[in-house]
KOLDREN-407655 format. One line per 8 residues: number of its first residue (from 1); their letters; for each residue x, y, z of C-alpha. Coordinates in nm, 4 decimals. Example, Ala and Ser with C-alpha at 12.3 -4.5 7.8 and 13.67 -1.06 7.14 Angstrom:
<recs>
1> as> 1.2300/-0.4500/0.7800 ~ 1.3670/-0.1060/0.7140 .
</recs>
This chain:
<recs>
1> xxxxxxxx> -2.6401/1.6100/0.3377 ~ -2.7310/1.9118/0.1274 ~ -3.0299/1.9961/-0.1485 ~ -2.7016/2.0577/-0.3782 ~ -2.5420/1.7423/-0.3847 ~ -2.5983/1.5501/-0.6972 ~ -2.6954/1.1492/-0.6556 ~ -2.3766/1.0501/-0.6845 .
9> xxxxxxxx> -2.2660/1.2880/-0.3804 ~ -2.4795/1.0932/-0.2134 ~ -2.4050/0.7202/-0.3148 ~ -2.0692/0.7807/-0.1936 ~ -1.8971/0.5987/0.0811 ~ -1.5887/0.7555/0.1205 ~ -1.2278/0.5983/0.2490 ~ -1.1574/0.6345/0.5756 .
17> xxxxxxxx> -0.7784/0.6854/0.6405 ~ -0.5789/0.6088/0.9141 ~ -0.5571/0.8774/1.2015 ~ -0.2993/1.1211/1.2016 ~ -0.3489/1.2812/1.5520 ~ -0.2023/1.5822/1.6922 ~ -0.1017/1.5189/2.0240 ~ 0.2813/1.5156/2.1445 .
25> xxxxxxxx> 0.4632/1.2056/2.2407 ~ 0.2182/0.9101/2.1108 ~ 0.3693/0.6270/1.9444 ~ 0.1895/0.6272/1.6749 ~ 0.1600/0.2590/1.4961 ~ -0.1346/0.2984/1.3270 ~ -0.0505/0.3949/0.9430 ~ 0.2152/0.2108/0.8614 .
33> xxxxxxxx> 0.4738/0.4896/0.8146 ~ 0.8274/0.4258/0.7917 ~ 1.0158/0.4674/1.1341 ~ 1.3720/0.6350/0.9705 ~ 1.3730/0.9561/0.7885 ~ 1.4024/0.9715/0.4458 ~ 1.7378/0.9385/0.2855 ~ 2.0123/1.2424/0.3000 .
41> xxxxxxxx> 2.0203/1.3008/-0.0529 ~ 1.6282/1.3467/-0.0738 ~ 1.6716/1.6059/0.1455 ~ 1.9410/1.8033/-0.0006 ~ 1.7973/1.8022/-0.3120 ~ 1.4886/1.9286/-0.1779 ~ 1.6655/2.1985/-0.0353 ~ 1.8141/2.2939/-0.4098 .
49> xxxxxxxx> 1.4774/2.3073/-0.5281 ~ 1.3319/2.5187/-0.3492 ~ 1.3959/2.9014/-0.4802 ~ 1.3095/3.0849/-0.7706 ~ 1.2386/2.7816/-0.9865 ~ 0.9185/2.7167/-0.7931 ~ 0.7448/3.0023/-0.9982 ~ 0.7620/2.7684/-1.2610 .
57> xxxxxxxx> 0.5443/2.4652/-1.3418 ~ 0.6693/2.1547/-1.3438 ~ 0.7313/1.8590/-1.5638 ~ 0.3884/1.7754/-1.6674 ~ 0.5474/1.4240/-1.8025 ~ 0.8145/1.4350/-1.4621 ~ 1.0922/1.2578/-1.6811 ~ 1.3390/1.2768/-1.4181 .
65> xxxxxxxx> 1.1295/1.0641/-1.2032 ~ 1.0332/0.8409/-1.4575 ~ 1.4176/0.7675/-1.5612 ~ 1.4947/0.7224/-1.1986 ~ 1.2075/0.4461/-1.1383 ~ 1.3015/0.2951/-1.4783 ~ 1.6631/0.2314/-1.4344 ~ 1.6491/0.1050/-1.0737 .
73> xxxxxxxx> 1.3310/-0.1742/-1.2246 ~ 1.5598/-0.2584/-1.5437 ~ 1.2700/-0.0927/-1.7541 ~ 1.2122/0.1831/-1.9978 ~ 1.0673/0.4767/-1.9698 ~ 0.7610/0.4590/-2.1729 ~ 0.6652/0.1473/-1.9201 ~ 0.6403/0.3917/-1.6221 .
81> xxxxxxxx> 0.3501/0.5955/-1.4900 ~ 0.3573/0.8093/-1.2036 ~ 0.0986/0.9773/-0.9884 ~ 0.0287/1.2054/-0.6770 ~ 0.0534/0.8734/-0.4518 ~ -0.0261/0.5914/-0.5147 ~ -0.3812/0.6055/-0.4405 ~ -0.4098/0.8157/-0.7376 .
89> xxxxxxxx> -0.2081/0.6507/-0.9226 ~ -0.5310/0.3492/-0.8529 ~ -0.7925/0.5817/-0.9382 ~ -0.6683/0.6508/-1.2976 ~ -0.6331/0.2566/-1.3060 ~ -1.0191/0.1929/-1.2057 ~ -1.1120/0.4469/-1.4679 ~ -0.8697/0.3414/-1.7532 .
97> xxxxxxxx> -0.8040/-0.0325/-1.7233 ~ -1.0698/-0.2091/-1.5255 ~ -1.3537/-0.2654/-1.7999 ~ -1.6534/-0.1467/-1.5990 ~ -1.8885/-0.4059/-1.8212 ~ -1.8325/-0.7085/-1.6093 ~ -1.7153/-0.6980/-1.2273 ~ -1.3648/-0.6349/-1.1024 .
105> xxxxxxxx> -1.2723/-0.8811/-0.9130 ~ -1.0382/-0.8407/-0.5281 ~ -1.0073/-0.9725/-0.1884 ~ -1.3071/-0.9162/0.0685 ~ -1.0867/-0.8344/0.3397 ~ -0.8026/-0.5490/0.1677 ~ -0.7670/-0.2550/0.0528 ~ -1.0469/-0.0688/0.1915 .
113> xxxxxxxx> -1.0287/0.2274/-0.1283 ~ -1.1257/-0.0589/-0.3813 ~ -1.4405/-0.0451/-0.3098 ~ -1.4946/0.3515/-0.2849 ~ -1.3541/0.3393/-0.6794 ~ -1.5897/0.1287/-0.8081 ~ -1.8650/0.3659/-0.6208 ~ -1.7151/0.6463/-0.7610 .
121> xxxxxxxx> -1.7115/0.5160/-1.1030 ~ -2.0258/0.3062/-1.0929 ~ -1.7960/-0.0185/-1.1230 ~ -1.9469/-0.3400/-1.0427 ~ -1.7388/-0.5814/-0.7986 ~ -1.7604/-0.9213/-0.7317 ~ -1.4674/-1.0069/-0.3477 ~ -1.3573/-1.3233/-0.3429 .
129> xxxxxxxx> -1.2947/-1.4624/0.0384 ~ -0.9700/-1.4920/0.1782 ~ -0.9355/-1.8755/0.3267 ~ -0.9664/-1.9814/0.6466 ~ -0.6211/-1.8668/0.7348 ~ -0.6441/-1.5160/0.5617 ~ -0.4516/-1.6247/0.2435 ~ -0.5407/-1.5259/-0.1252 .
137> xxxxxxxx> -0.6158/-1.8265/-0.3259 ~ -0.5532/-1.7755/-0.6868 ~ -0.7669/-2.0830/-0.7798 ~ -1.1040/-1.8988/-0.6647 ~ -1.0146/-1.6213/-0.9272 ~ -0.9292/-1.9176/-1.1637 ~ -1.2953/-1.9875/-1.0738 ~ -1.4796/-1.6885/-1.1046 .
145> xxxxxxxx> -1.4971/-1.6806/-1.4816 ~ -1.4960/-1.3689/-1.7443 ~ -1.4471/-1.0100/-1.5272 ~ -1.3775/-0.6773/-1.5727 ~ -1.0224/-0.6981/-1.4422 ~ -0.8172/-0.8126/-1.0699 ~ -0.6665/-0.6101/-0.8638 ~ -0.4711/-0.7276/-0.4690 .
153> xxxxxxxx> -0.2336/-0.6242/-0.2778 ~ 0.0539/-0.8029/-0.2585 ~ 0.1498/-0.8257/0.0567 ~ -0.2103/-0.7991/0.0714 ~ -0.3856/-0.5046/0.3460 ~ -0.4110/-0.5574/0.6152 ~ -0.2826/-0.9274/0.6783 ~ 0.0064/-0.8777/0.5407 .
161> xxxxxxxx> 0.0273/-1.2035/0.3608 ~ 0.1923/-1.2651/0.0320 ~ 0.1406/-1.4129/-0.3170 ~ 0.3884/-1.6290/-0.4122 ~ 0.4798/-1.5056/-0.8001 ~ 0.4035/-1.8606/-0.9656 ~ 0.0603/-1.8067/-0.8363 ~ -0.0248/-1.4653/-0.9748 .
169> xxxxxxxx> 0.2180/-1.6178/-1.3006 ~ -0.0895/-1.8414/-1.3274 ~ -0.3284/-1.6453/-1.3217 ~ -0.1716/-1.4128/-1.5776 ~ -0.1817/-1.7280/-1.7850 ~ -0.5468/-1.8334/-1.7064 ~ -0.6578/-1.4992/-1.8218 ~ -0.4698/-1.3197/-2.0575 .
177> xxxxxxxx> -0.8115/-1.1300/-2.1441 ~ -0.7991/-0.9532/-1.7875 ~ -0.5858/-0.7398/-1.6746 ~ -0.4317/-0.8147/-1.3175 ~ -0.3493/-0.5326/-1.1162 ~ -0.1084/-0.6201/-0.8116 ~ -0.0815/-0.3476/-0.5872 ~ 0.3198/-0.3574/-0.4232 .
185> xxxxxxxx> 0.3081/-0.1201/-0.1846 ~ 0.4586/-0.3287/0.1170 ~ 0.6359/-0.5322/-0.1618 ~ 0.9744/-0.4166/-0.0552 ~ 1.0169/-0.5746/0.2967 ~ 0.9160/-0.8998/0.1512 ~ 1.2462/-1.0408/0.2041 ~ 1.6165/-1.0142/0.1435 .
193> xxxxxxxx> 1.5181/-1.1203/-0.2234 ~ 1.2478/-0.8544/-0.2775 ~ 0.9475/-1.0596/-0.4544 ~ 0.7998/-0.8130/-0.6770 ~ 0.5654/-0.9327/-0.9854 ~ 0.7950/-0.6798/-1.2414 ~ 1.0222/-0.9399/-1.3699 ~ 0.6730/-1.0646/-1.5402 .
201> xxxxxxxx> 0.6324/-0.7520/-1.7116 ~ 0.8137/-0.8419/-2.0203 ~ 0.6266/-1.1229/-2.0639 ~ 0.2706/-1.0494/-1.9890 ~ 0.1148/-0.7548/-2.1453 ~ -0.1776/-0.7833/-1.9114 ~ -0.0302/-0.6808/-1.6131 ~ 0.0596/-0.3600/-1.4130 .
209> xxxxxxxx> 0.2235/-0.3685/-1.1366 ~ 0.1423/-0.0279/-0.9079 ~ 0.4429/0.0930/-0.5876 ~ 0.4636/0.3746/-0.3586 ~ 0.7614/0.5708/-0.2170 ~ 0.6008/0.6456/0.1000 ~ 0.6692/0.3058/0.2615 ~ 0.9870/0.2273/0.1662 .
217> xxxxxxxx> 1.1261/0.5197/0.1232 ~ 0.9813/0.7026/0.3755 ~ 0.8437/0.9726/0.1897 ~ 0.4639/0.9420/0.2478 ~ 0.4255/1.3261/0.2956 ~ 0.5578/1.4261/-0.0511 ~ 0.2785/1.1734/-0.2167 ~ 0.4559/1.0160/-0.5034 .
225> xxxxxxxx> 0.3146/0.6443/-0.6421 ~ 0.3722/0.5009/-0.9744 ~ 0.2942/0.2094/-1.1805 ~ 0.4907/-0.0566/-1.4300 ~ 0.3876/-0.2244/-1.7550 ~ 0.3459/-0.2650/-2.0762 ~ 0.3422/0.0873/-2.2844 ~ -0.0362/-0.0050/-2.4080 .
233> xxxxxxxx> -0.1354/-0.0334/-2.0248 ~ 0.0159/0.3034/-1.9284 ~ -0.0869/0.4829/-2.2716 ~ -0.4064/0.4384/-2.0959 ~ -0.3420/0.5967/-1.7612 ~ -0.1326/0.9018/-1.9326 ~ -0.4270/0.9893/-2.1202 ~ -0.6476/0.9937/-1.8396 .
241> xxxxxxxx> -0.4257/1.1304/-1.5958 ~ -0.3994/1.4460/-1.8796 ~ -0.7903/1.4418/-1.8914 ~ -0.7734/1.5586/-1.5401 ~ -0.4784/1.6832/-1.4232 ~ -0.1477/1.7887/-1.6280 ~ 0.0715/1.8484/-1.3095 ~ -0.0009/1.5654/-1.1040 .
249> xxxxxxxx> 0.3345/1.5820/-0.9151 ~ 0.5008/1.8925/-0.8497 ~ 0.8768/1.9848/-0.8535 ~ 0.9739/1.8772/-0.4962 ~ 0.8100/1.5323/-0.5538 ~ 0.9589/1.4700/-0.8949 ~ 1.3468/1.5785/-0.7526 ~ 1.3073/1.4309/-0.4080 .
257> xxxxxxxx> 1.1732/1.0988/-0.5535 ~ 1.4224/1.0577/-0.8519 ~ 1.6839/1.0921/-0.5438 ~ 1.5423/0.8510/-0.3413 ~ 1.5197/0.6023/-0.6315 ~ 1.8855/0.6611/-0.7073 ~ 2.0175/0.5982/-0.2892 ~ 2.0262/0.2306/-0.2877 .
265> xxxxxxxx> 2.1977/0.2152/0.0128 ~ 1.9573/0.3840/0.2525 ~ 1.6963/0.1662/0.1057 ~ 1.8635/-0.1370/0.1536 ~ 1.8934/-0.0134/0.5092 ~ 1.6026/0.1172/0.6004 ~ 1.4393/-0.1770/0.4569 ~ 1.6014/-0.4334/0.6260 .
273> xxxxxxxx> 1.6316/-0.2624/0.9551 ~ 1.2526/-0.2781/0.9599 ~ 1.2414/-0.6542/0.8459 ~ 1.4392/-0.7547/1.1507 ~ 1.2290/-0.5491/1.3935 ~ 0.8991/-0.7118/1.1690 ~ 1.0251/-1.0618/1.2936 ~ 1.1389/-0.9545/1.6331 .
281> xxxxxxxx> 0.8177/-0.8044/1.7462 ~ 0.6267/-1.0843/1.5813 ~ 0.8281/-1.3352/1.8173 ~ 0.7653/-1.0896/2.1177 ~ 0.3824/-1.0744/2.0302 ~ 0.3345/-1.4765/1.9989 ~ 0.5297/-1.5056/2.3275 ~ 0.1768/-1.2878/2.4726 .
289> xxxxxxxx> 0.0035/-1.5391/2.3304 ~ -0.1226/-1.3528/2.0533 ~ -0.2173/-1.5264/1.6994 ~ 0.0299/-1.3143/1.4667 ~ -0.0127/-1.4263/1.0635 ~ 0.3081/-1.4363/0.8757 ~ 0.3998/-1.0714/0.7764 ~ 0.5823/-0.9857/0.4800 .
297> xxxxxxxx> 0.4536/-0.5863/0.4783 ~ 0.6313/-0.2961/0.7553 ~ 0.3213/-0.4225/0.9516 ~ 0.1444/-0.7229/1.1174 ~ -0.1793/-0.8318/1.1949 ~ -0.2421/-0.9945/1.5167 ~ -0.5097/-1.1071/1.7743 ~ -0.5212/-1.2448/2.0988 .
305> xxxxxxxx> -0.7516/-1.5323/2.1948 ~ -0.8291/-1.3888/2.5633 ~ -0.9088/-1.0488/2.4585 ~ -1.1126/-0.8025/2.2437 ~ -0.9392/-0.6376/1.9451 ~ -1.1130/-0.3306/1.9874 ~ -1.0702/-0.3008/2.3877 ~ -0.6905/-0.3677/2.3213 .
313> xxxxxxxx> -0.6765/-0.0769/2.0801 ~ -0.8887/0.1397/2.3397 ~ -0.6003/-0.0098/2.6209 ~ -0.2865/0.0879/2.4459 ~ -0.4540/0.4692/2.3143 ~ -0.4782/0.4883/2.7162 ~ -0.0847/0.4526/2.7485 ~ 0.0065/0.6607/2.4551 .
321> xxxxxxxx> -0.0054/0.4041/2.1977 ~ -0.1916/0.3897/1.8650 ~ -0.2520/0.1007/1.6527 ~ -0.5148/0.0059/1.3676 ~ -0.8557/-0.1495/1.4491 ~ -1.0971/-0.2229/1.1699 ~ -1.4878/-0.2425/1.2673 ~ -1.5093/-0.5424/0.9796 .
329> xxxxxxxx> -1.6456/-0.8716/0.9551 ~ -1.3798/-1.1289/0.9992 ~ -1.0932/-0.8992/1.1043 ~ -1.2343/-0.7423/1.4234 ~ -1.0529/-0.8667/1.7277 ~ -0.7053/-0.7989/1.4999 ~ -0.5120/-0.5462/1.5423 ~ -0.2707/-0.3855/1.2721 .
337> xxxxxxxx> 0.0358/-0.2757/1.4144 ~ 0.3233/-0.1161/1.2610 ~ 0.6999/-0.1598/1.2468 ~ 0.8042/0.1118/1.4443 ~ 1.1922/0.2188/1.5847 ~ 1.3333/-0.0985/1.8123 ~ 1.2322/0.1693/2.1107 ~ 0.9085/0.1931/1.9899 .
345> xxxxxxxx> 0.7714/-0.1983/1.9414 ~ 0.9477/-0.2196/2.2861 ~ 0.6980/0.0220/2.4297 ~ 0.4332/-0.1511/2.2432 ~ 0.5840/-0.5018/2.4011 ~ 0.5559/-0.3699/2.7353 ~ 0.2162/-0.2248/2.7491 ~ 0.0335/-0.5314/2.5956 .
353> xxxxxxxx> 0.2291/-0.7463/2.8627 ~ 0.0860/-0.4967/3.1518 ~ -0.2572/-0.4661/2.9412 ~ -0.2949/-0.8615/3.0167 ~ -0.1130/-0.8971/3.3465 ~ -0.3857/-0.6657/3.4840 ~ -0.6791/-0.8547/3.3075 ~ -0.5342/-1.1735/3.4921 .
361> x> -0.5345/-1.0428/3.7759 .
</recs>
């Protein structure tokens, strides 16, 4: 605290992010990284782009980029808008397109930066429960009458649990006044049939769908997010994205994510690689005895019935291991663990097995 800080210093409860520790030889499962390296090609072009050109600034509009994520979506360019992650990418998006006159409206157990936006821009916020078994139900947003916009994940954070798309189809229908926000970032290891909201694009003007390269494409240290719709929707976040920064993205991030956009192959992959190992470890975890709700992120979300979420967490650090715990109503004997390397949910296995043997015993 400090005499200097203005009131709104003050107000502020900021996110917490995951921990990125600095100690050797963990196996870290705690932020939901991806396991493989980025692709090859990112990596060479990275390499080309570093040299004289960085004396220059980049692409304040990042075109490249924007063609890239375009013509892998079957979009234009005028319907993309990226961003330095895609947190920031959901900043401009609280400040542009969620009418801060009546309350936005998302899940009470997600995303845990939705509610630090609407502190930081003095947004009122209504969360609607999950059910009983951790799923979004669209009819309680059917319910909630007029608001000031929705916004979910989908998978949602941090059950993992998905929206099926003629649910969120109806409630682009039942409120064509709102806009509906669905935040993709674990979108692509939904299946072998990714189940993204973009198709609906073309025919709802109300709603932007928001992605991230640093799941998927393993590039969560170069920070590059963006979000789809219509050209109205991301007129909006251009002009406040050039009301505070011009050069959101800088010219690593715009080459190395237009090449990761264009390798379709690692993707595929990558993705699917870590689908497999999603299910496997799942299996593994339920064989424990452990409550594991059906996944469709790189993570899952899991408790045991015999022990405490938080003493697990404290168990596994002990052997090298680090996974998610949130101190939260509802969700604290969970854990959230991520999809790691085969090796690594095999360490993960083999410790929880011990962890419980010895508890037995």
């Amino acid at each position: 605290m400090s005499k200097f800080w203005n009131s709104l210093v003050h107000s502020l409860t900021p996110y917490v992010p995951g921990e990125q520790p600095q100690l050797a030889g963990l196996v870290k499962l705690n932020t939901n990284e991806n396991p493989y390296g980025p692709s090859a090609k990112v990596l060479d072009v990275l390499h080309a782009e570093v040299g004289d050109r960085l004396r220059l600034y980049p692409d304040p509009n990042a075109r490249d980029l924007k063609r890239a994520i375009a013509d892998f979506h079957g979009l234009a360019a005028e319907q993309v808008f990226v961003g330095n992650g895609s947190d920031e990418v959901l900043a401009h998006v609280f400040l542009a397109l969620l009418k801060h006159e009546q309350p936005v409206l998302f899940p009470d157990i997600s995303y845990s930066f939705y509610p630090v936006y609407c502190g930081l821009y003095d947004i009122d916020h209504v969360t609607v429960p999950l059910s009983d078994s951790y799923q979004i139900e669209v009819g309680d947003y059917l319910k909630a009458g007029r608001c000031g916009g929705i916004i979910f994940p989908n998978p949602n954070a941090p059950t993992g649990c998905l929206v099926a798309l003629d649910e969120i189809e109806r409630l682009l229908k039942a409120k064509p006044e709102s806009v509906l926000v669905v935040d993709e970032a674990y979108i692509d290891f939904g299946g072998q049939t990714i189940p993204t909201a973009i198709p609906l694009i073309a025919r709802y003007p109300n709603l932007l769908v928001v992605q991230t390269l640093s799941k998927s494409r393993a590039l969560a240290g170069l920070r590059v997010g963006f979000a789809l719709g219509h050209p109205d929707l991301i007129e909006a976040l251009e002009r406040v994205k050039n009301s505070f920064n011009s050069y959101p993205l800088d010219r690593l991030a715009i080459a190395g994510g237009a090449a990761a956009m264009a390798d379709r192959g690692h993707f595929e992959l990558t993705r699917l690689a870590i689908i497999a190992s999603r299910e496997a470890l799942s299996r593994a975890l339920e064989n424990l005895g452990f409550e594991v709700l059906p996944s469709k992120a790189n993570f899952i979300f899991a408790r045991h019935p015999g022990k405490d979420g938080e003493g697990l967490a404290l168990a596994l650090r002990e052997r090298g291991i680090i996974v998610r715990h949130f101190k939260l109503p509802r969700i604290d004997q969970f854990l959230r663990i991520s999809v790691g390397t085969e090796e690594q949910c095999q360490a993960l296995v083999a410790a929880l097995a011990e962890i419980l043997r010895a508890a037995a015993e």
